[in-house]
N, C-alpha and C positions, 0 to 999 in steps of 0.2 A: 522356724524363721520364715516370714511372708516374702517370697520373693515377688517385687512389683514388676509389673506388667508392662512392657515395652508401649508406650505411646504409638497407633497405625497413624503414618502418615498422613495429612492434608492429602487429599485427590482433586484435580482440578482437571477438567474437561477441556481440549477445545475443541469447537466445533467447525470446521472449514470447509470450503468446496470442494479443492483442490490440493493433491498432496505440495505441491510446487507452487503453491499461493502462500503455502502454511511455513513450508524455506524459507520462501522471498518475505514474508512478512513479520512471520508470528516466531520464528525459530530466535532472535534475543532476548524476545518475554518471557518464551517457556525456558531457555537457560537461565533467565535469574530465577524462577520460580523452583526451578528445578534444584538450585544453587542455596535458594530460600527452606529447603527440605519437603517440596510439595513430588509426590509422588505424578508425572505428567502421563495423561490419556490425552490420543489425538484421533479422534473421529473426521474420517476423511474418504472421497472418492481417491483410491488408489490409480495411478497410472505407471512411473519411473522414479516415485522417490521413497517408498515403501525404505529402502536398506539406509537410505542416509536418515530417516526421522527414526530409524530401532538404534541405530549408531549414536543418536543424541542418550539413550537410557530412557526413551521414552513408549507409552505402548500403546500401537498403531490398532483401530477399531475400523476396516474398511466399510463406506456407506454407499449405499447404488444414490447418489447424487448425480442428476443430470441439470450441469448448470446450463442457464438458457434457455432450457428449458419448459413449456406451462401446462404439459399434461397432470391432468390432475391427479393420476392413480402412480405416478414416477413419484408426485409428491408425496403420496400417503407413502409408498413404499419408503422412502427417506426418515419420512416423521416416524414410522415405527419401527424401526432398523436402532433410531433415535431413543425410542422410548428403551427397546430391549437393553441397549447399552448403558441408560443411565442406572435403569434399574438394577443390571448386574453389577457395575462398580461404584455404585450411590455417592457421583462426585460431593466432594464441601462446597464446589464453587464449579459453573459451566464459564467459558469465553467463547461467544458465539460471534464469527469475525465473516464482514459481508451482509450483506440486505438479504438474501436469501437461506441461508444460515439464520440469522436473526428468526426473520420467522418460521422457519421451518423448527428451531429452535425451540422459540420458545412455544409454540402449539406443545410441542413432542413433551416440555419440563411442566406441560399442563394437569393440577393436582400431587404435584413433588415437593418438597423442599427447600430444595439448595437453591442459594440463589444463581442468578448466572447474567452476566453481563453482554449486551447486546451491542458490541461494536459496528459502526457502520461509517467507514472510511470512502470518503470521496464520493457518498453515497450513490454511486453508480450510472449503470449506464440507463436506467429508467429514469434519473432525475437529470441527463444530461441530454437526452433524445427529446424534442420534439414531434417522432410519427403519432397518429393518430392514437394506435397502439398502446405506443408507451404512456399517453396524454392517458389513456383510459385506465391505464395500471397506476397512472397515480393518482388518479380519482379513487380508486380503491383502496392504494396502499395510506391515502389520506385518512379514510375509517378506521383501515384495518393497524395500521401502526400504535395509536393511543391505545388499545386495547391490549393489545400484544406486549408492549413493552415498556408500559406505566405499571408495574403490577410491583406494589411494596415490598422494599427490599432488596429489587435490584437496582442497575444503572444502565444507562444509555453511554457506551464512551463514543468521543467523535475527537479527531483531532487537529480542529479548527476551527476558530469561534466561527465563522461562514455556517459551516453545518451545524452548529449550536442553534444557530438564531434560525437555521429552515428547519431543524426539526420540534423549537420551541412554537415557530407557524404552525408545525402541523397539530401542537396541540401534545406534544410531553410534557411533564412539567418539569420547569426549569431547573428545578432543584435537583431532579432527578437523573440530569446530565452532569457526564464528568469528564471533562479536556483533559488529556494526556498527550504531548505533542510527538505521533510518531509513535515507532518500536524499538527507533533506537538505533546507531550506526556504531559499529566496532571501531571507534577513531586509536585504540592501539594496534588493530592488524591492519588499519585504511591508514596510514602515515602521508602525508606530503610527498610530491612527485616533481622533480623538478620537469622544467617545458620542453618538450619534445624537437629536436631538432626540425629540419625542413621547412614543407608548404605548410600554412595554417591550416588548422584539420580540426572538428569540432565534431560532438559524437552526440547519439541521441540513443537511450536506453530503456527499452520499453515495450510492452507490445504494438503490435503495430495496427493501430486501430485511429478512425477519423478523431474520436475523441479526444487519444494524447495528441492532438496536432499534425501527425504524420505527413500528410496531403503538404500542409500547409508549410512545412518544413522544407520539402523535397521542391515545393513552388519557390521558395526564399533560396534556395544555396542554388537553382537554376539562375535566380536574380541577381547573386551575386557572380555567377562565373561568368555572365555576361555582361557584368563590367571589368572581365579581363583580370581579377582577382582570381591566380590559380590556388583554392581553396578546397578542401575536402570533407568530406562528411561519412563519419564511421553510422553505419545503424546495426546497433546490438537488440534484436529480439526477434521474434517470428510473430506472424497473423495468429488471430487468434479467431477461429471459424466458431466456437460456440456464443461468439460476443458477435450482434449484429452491426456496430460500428467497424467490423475489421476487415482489413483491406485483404486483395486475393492475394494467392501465391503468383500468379502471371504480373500483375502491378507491380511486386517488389522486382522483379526479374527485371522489369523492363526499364525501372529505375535504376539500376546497377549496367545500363549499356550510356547512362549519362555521364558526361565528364565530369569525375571527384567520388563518384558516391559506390562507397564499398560497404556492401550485406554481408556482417559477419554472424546473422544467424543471432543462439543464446549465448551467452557469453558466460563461461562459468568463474572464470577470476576477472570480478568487475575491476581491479587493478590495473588489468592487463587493457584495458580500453581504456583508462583514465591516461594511464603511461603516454600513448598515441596521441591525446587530445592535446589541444592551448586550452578550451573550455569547454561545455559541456549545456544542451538545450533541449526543454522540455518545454513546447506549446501546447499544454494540454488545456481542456475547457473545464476541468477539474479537477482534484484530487484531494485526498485527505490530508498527506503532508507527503510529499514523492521520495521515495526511498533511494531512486536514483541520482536523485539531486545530491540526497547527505551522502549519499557515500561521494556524490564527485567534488565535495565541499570536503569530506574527509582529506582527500585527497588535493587537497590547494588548486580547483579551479576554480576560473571564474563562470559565474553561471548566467544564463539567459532563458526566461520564460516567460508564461503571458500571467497580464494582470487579475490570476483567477484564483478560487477558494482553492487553500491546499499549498499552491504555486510561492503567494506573495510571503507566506511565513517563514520558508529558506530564501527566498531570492528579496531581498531587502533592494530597492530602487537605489542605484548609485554608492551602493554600500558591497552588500554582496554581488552584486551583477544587475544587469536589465531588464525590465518587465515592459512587454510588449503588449498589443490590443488582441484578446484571441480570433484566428481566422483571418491575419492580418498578414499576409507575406512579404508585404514593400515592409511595413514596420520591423518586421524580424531579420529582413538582409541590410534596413539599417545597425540595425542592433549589432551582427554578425560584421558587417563592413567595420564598426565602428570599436570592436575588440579587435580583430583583426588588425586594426592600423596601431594599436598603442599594448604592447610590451607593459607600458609602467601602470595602465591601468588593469590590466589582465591581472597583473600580481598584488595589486591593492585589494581587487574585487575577491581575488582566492585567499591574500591571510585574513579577511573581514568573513570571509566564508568559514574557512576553517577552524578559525575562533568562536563560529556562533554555532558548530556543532558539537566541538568539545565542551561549552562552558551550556549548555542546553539542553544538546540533544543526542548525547552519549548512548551508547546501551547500558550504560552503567547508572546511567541518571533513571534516564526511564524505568530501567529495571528495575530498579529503587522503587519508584512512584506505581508500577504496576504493581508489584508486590502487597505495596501498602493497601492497597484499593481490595487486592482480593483479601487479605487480612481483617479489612475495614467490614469488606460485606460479609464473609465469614462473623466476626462480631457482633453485627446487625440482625443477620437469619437468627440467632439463637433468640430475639425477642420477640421472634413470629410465631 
């Protein structure tokens, strides 16, 4: 009697900067995949979340990644840390998450097989910088991208047609992109929160970098205390010093001796700052689709941001919340003046929020849809 051969799992790769990028962002995808029967590897710079990514059933490959980075031999070190890994557990499918990643990526999957997907979310802080610098890194990463991540078979994911249409500018081809909106918010453990007694209090979650808005923020809820609105303002996250948009540690200090505005640091049950708020506001000059929105959308607030890629696909104009001019302070303490006075619209803007998370932007939706994609390109590699 032939006893048949246990089918080895799917192995699927991801590749990320940060173990605590890979939490915040990628940890619902790799549970449905996980969920889907794929066997998950996570290649990653280790810092403090090494025991919660082995706690997922997942298996952790530390990479000497130095994000920020642009020595060139820190890179090679990375790319071939890359190579050794893929070659030891020969994934079916890579998810390479981040512009850095992305290339670092795909050079490393150069002459491999497997396909691997080149996610590049809010496509960063190189394409949101104007210094001279960054102007001259995307002169290059203009060349260097079409080559790198046009290569048949795999995909480009972006999760917002904004970053669709700059990186079809730079010359991918169209076909070759695939919109997945988000990673997905857990709206069964993120339930509805009813509104916090007391002063109006609105929270902002994030790093704390010029880019999500911060300045701009901390300029606005100054504008509004002094029109005598005793109003306050939670900020959930820390600087971030390997990102050259981020603000010091002495700035946030000196922010927190202002009337209302309390630094509570990371936050690790973002519930527990939803709780606190009436709404919730991300000024950022970009993003892929902001993580902290859907969960504060999970959660039945109403939300305020600015009119930018990423931003406008949770924050819907007069529907879910208000979208403001980015860089724009007077406009964002109207915004905040203007929740603040009405009760009936706070709660209009959060069940229109929380409706268009659950019926969209689930982790169970996406999860679904990411699933199929690596399914999809799995299918595809076999005709290469």
């Amino acid at each position: 009697m032939t006893i048949p051969c246990a089918t080895p799992p799917r192995r699927l790769l991801y590749v990320v900067n940060e173990d605590w990028a890979f939490l915040l962002n990628r940890l619902p995808m790799a549970r449905a995949a996980k969920k889907a029967g794929f066997d998950v590897h996570v290649a990653t710079r280790v810092d403090s979340g090494a025991a919660a990514i082995e706690a997922e059933g997942f298996t952790l490959h530390p990479i000497p990644l130095q994000r920020g980075g642009t020595s060139p031999l820190s890179a090679l070190r990375a790319i071939l840390a890359l190579r050794r890994i893929t070659a030891g557990i020969k994934p079916d499918v890579a998810h390479h998450s981040g512009l850095q990643c992305c290339v670092f990526g795909s050079i490393a999957a150069f002459g491999r097989k497997f396909p691997y997907i080149s996610a590049l979310t809010g496509m960063g802080y190189v394409f949101t910088s104007s210094t001279w610098r960054t102007r001259a890194l995307r002169a290059i990463l203009k060349r260097l991208l079409p080559v790198l991540l046009d290569r048949a078979g795999d995909v480009v994911l972006v999760q917002n047609p904004d970053d669709r249409a700059a990186l079809t500018a730079l010359g991918i081809g169209e076909k070759r992109i695939v919109l997945i909106p988000g990673s997905g918010v857990d709206t069964d453990a993120l339930q509805p929160l009813p509104e916090p007694d007391g002063p109006i209090t609105y929270g902002f979650a994030g790093r704390l970098l010029t880019d999500k808005g911060i300045r701009a923020l901390v300029a606005a809820h100054d504008i509004v205390r002094r029109q005598r609105l005793e109003t306050n303002l939670l900020i959930a996250g820390n600087p971030d010093p390997a990102n050259p948009a981020s603000v010091s540690l002495q700035e946030v200090n000196e922010w927190t001796k202002r009337p209302g505005i309390t630094w509570l640091g990371q936050v690790k049950d973002i519930s527990s700052l939803w709780r606190r708020c009436h709404f919730a506001i991300l000024p950022s000059h970009r993003e892929g689709l902001p993580g902290s929105l859907m969960e504060a959308a999970a959660c039945a607030r109403a939300l305020i941001a600015t009119d930018a890629p990423g931003c406008r696909e949770i924050v819907i104009d007069d529907q879910t919340g208000l979208l403001v001019p980015i860089e724009d302070p007077e406009a964002l303490a109207r915004a905040i003046v203007k929740l603040a006075n009405s009760a009936d619209l706070r709660a209009r803007y959060a069940r229109a929020a929380r409706e268009l998370v659950v019926s969209k932007l689930s982790a169970k939706i996406i999860g679904e849809e990411i699933v199929g994609l690596y399914d999809a390109l799995m299918a595809t590699s076999r005709q290469f």
